[in-house]
GUSE-974486 format. One record per atom (N, C-alpha, C): residue number from 1; chain; y, z, x. Coordinates in Angstrom, 3 decimals. Layout:
// residues N
R pos unit    north       up     east
R NUM    A        Y        Z        X
...
***
This chain:
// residues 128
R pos unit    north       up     east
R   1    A  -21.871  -15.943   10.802
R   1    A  -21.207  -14.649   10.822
R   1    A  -19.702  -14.855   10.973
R   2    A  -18.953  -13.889   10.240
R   2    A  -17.187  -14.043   10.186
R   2    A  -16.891  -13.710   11.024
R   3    A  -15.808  -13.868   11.874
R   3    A  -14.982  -13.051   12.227
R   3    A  -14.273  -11.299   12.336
R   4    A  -14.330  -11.002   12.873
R   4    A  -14.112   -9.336   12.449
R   4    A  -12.599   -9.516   12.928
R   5    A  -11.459   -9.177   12.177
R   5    A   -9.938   -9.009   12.797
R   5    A   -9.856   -7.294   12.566
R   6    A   -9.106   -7.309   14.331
R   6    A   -8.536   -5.483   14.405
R   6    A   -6.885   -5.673   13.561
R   7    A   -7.066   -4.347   12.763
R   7    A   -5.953   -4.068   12.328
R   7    A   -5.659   -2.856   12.762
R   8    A   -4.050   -2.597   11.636
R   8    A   -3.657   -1.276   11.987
R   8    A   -3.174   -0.779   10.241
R   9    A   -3.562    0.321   10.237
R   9    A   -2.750   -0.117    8.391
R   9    A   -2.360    1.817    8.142
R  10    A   -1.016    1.946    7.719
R  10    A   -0.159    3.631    7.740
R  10    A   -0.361    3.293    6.167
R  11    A   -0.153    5.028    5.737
R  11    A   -0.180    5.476    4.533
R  11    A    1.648    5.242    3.940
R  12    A    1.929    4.862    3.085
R  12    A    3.579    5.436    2.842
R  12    A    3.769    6.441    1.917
R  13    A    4.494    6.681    2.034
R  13    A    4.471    8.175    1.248
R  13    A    6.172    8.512    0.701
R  14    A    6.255    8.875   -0.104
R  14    A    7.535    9.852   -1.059
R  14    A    7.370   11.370   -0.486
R  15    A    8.595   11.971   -0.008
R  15    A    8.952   12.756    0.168
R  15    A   10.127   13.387   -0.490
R  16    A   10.122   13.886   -2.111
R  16    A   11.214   14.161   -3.016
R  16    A   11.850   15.245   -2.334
R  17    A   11.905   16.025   -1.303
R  17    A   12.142   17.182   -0.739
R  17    A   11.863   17.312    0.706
R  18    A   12.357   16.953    1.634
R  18    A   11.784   16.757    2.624
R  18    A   11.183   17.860    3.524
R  19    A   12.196   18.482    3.011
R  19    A   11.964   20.214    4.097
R  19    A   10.465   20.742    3.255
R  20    A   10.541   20.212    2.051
R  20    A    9.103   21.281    1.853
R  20    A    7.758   20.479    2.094
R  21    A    8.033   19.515    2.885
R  21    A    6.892   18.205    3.540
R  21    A    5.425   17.818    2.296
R  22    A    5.857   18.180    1.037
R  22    A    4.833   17.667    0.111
R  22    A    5.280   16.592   -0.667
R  23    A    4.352   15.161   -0.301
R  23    A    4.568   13.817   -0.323
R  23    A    3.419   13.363   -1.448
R  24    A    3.443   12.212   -1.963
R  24    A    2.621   11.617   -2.860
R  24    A    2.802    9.931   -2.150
R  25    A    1.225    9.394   -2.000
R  25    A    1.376    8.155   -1.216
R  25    A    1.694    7.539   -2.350
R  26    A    2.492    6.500   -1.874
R  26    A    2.700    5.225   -2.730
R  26    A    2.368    3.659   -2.294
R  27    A    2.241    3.969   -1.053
R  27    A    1.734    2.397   -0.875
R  27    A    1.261    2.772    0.368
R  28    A    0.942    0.841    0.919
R  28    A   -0.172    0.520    2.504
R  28    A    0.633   -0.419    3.078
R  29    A    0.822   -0.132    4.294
R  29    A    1.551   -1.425    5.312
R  29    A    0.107   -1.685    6.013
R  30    A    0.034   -2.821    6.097
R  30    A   -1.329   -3.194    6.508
R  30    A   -0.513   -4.307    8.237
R  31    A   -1.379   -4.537    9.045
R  31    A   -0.732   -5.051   10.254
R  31    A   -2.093   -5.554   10.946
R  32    A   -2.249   -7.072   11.139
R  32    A   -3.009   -7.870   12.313
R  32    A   -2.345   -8.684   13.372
R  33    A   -2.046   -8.045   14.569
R  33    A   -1.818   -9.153   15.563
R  33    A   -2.219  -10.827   15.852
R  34    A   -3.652  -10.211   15.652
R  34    A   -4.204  -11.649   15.274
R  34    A   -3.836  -12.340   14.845
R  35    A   -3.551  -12.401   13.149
R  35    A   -3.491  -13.015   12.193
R  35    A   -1.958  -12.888   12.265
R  36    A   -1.118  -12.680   12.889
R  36    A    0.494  -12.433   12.084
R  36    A    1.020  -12.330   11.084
R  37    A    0.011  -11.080   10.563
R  37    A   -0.089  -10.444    9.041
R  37    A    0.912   -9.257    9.292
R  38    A    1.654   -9.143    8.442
R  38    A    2.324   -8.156    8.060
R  38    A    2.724   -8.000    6.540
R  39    A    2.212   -6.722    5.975
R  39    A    2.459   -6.816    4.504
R  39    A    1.905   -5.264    4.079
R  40    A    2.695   -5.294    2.633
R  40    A    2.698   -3.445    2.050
R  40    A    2.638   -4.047    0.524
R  41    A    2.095   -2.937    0.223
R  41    A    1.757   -2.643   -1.319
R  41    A    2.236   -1.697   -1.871
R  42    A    3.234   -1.699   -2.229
R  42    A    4.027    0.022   -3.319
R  42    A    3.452   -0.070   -4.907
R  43    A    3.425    1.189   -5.092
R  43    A    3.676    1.619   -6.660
R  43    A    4.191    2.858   -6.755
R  44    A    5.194    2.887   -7.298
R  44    A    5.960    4.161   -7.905
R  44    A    5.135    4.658   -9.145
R  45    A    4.438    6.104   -9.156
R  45    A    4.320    6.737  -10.530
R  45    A    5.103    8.205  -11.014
R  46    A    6.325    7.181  -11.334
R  46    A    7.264    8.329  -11.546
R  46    A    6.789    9.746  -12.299
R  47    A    5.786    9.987  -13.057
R  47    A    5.319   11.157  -13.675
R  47    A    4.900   12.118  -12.689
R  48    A    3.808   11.129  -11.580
R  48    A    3.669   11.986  -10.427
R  48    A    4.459   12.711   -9.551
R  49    A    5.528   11.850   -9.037
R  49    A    6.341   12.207   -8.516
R  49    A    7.223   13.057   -9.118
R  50    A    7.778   13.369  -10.460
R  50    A    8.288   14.472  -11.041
R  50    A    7.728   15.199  -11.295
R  51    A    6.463   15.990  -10.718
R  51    A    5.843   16.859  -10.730
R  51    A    6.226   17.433   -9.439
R  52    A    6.410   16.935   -8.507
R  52    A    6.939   16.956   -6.987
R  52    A    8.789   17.654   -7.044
R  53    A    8.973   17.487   -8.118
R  53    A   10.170   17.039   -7.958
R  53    A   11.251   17.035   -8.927
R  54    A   11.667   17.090   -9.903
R  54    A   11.937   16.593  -11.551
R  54    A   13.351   16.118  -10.929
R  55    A   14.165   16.548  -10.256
R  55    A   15.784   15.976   -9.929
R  55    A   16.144   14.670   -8.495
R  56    A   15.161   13.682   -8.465
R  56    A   15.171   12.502   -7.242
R  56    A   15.891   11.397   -8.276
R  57    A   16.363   10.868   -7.163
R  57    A   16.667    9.068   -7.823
R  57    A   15.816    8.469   -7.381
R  58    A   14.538    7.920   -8.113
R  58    A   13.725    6.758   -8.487
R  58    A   14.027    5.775   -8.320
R  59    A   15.064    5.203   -8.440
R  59    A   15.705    4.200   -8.444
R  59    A   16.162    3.590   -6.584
R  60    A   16.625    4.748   -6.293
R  60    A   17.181    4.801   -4.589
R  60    A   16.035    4.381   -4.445
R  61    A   14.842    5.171   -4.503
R  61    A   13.557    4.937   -3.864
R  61    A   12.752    3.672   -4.193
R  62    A   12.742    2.821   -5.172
R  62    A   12.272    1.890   -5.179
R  62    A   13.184    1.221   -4.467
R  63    A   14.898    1.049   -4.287
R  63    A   15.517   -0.067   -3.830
R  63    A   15.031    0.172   -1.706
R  64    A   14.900    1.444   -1.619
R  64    A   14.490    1.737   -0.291
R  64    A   12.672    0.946    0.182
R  65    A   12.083    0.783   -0.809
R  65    A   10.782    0.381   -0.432
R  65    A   11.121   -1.103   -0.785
R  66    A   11.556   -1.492   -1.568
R  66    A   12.015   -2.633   -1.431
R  66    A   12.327   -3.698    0.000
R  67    A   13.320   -2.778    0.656
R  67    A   13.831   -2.949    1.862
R  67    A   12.772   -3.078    3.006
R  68    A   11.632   -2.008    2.711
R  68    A   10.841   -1.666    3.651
R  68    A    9.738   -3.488    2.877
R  69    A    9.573   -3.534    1.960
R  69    A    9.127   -4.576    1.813
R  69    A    9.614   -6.067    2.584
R  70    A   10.825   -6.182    2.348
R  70    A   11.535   -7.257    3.358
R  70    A   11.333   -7.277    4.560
R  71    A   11.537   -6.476    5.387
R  71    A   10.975   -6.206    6.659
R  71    A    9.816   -6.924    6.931
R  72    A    9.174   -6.138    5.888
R  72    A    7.126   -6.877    6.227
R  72    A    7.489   -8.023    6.421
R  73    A    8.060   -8.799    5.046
R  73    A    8.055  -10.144    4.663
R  73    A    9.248  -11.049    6.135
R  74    A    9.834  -10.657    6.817
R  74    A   10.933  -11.194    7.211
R  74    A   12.006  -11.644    7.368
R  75    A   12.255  -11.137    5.361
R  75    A   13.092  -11.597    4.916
R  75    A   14.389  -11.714    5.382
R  76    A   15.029  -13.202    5.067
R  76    A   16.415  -13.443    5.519
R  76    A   17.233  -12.164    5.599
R  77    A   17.494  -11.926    4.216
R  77    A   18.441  -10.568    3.599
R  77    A   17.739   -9.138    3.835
R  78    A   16.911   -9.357    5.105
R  78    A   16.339   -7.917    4.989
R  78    A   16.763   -7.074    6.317
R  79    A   17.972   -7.800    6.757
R  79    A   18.259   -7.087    7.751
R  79    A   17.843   -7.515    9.225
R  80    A   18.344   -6.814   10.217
R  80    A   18.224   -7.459   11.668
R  80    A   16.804   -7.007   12.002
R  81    A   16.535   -5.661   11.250
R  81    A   15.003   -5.329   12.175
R  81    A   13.992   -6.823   11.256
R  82    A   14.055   -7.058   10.467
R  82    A   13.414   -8.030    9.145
R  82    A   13.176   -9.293   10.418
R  83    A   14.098   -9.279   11.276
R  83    A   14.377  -10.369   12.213
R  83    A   13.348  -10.360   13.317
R  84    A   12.720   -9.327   13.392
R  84    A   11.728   -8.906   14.774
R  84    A   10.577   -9.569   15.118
R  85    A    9.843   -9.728   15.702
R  85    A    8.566  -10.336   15.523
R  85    A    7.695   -9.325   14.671
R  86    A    6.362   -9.768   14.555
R  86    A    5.790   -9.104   13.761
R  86    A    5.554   -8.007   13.862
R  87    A    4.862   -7.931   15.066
R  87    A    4.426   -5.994   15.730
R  87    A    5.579   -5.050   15.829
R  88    A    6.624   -5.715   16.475
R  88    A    8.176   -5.209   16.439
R  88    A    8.282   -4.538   14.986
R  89    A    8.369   -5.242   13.766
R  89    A    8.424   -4.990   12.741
R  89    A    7.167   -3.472   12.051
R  90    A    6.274   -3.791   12.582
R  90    A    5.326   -2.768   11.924
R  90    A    5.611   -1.536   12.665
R  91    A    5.652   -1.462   13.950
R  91    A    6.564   -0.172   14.684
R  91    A    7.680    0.567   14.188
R  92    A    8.294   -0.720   13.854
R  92    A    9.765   -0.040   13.229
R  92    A    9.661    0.930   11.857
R  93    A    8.220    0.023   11.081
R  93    A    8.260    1.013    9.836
R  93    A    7.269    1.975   10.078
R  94    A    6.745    2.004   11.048
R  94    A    5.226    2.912   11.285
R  94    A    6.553    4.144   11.989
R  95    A    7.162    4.043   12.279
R  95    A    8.282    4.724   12.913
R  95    A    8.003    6.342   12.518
R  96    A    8.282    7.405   13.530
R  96    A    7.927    9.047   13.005
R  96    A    9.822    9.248   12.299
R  97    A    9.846    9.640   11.287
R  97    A   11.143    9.659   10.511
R  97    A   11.276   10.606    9.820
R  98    A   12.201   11.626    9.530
R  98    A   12.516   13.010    8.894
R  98    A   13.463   12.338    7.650
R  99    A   12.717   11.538    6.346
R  99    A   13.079   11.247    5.672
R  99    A   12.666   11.140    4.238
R 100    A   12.820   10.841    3.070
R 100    A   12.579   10.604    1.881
R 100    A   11.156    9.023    1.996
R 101    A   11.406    8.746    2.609
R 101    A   10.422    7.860    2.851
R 101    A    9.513    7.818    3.844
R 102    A    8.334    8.277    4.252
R 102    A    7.580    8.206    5.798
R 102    A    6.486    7.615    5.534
R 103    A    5.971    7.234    6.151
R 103    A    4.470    6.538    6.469
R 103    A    3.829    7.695    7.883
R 104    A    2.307    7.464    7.144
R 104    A    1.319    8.481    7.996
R 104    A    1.517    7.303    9.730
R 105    A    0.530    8.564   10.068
R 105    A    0.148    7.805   11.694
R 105    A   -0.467    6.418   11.449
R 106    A   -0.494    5.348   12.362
R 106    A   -1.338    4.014   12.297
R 106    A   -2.729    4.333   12.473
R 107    A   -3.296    3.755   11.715
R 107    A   -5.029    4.002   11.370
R 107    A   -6.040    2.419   12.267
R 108    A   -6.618    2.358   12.693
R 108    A   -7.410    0.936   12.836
R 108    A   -8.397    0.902   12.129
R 109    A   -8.712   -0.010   12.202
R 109    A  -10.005   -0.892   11.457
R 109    A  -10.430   -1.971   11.874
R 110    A  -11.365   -2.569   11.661
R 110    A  -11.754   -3.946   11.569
R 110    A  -12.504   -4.562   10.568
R 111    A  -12.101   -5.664    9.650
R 111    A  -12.387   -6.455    8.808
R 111    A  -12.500   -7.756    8.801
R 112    A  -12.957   -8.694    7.854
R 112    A  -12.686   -9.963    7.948
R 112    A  -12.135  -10.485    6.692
R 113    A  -11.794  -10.119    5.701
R 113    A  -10.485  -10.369    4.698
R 113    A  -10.170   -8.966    4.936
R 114    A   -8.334   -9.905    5.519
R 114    A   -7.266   -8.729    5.555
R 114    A   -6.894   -8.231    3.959
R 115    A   -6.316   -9.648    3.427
R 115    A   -6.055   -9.199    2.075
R 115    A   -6.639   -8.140    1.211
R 116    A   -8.689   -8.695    1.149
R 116    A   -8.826   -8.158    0.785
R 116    A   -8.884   -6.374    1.080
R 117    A   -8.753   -6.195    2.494
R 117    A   -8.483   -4.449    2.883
R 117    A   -7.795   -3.946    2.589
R 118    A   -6.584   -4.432    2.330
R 118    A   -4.823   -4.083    1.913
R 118    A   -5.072   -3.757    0.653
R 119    A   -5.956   -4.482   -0.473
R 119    A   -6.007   -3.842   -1.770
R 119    A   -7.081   -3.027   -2.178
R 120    A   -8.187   -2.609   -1.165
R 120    A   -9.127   -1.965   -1.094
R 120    A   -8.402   -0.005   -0.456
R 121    A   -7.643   -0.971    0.536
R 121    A   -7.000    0.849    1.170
R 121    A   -6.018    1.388   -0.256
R 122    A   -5.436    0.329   -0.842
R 122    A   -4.235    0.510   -1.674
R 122    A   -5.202    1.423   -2.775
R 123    A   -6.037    0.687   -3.433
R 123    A   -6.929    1.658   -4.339
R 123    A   -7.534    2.992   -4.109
R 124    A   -7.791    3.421   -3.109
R 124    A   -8.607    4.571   -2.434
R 124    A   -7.812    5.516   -1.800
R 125    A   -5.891    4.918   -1.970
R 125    A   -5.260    5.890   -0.961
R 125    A   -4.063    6.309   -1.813
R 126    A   -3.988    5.459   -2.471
R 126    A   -2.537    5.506   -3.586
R 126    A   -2.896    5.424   -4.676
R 127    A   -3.822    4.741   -4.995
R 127    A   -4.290    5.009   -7.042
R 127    A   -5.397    6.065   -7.455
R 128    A   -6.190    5.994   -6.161
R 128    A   -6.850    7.296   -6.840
R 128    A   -6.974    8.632   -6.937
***
């Protein structure tokens, strides 16, 4: 028998309008203490989102999830929070924020491939 690892894994979401709080998810930050996993999955579907919306920069918003990608990753160039430990890091983006970009509340689970949950939530929460 495997292992079962506790996670934590938020919805992210586009907010083309913030005041009128109707969002379209775009990706999964997925998070194991255990494992010192930290990692997100975006996809932009700009058609969707200009249904939301027709006048956003697309562009801002991918270079913004981008950022939020570095973070996960640790990246050098991703800034001082990028610098945090891991949990530090998933707080920071699990963060409650009045912005163009938010992620839902932290969700748990338990699995034994993380990976594979990260592209299992990604399919069931953002593509379909």
């Amino acid at each position: 028998m495997q292992d079962k690892h506790l996670y934590e894994y938020a919805v992210i979401r586009v907010l083309p309008r913030v005041e009128r709080e109707e969002f379209l998810n775009v990706g999964i930050v997925i998070f194991c203490k255990r494992e010192k996993y930290l990692q997100m999955k975006f996809r932009l579907d700009e058609q969707r989102l200009r249904c939301l919306c027709q006048d956003f920069d697309l562009e801002q918003i991918q270079k913004n999830l981008e950022s939020f990608e570095k973070i996960c990753q640790g990246a050098k160039d991703g800034g001082p929070i990028a610098q945090l430990d891991v949990p530090s890091r998933f707080r920071w983006l699990t963060a409650v924020r009045s912005s163009v970009i938010q992620t839902s509340r932290p969700h748990p689970g338990m699995c034994v491939a993380i990976d594979d949950t990260l592209e299992r939530l990604f399919r069931e929460l953002v593509l379909l």
